[in-house]
C-alpha positions as CSV (number, residue, x, y, z in Angstrom):
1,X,0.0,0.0,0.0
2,X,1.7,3.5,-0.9
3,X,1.4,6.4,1.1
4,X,-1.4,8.8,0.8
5,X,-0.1,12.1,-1.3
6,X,-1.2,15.4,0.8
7,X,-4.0,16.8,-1.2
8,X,-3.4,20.1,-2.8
9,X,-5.5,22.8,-3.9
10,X,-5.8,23.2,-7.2
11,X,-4.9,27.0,-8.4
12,X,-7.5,29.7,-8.3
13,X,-9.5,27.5,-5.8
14,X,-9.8,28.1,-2.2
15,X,-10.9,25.3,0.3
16,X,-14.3,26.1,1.8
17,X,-12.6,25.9,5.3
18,X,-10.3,28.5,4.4
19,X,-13.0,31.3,4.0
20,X,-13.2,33.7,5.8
21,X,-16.6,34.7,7.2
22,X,-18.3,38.3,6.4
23,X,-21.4,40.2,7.8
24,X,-24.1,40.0,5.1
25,X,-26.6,43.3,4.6
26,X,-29.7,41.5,2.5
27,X,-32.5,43.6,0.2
28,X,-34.5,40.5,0.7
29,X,-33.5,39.1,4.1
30,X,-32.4,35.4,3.4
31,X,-33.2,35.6,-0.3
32,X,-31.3,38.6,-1.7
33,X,-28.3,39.6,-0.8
34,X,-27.5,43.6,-0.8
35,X,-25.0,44.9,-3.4
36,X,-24.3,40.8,-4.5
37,X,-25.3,39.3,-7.8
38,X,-28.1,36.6,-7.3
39,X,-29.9,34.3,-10.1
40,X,-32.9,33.0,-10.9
41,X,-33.1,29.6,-12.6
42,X,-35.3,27.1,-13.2
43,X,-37.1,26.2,-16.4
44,X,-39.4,28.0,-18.6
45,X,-42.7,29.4,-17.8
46,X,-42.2,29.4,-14.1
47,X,-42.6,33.1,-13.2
48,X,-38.6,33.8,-13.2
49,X,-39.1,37.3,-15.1
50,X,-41.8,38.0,-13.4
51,X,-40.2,37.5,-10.1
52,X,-36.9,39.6,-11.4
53,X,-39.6,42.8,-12.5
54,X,-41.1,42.5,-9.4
55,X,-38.2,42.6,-7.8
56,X,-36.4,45.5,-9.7
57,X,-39.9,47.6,-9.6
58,X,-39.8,47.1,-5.9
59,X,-36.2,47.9,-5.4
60,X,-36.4,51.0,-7.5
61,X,-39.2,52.8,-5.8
62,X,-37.5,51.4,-2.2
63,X,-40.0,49.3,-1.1
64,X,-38.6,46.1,-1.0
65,X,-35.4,46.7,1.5
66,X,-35.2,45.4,5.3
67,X,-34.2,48.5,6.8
68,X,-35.8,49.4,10.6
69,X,-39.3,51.3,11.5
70,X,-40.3,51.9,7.3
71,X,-37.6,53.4,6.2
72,X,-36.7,53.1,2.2
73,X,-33.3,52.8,1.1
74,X,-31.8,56.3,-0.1
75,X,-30.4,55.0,-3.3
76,X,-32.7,52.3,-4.5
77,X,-31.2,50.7,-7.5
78,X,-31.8,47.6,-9.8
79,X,-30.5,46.2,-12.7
80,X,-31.9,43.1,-14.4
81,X,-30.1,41.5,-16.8
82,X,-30.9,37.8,-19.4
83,X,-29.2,35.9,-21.6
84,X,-30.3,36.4,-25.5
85,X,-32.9,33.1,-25.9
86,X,-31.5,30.9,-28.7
87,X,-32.9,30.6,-32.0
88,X,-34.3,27.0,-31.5
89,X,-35.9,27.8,-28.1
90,X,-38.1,30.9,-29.9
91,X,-40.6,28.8,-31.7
């Protein structure tokens, strides 16, 4: 039986373990993290662009954030963003 070979991290990874951990500010507490990217997937006709205008709307006019005793975030901002559909999935 040989010797087990330390295992090494591959480059540009970083063991889980090894992560350091950070406070998290969320728009959506436990759903949408404030100032991150987050994605929606699943498969068609499921609401997914509905939920990401509702969203957006929401975050825009500052109604959506979890901030203390009503108050509205003072710069609201959204961006939505999809990839172009594929020719064979627009028939």
């Amino acid at each position: 039986m040989s010797a087990a070979r330390p295992y090494t991290t591959p480059p540009g990874f970083v063991l889980a373990s090894e992560v350091e951990r950070r406070y998290v500010q969320w728009l959506h507490r436990g759903r949408v993290p404030l100032s991150e990217i987050t994605g929606l997937a699943g498969d068609g006709g499921f609401g997914k662009s509905t939920v990401a205008q509702d969203l957006g709307a929401r975050t825009s006019r500052g109604t959506l954030g979890q901030l203390p005793m009503g108050q509205t975030s003072p710069n609201p901002a959204a961006s939505l963003s999809s990839p172009p559909r594929s020719r064979s999935s627009q028939s």
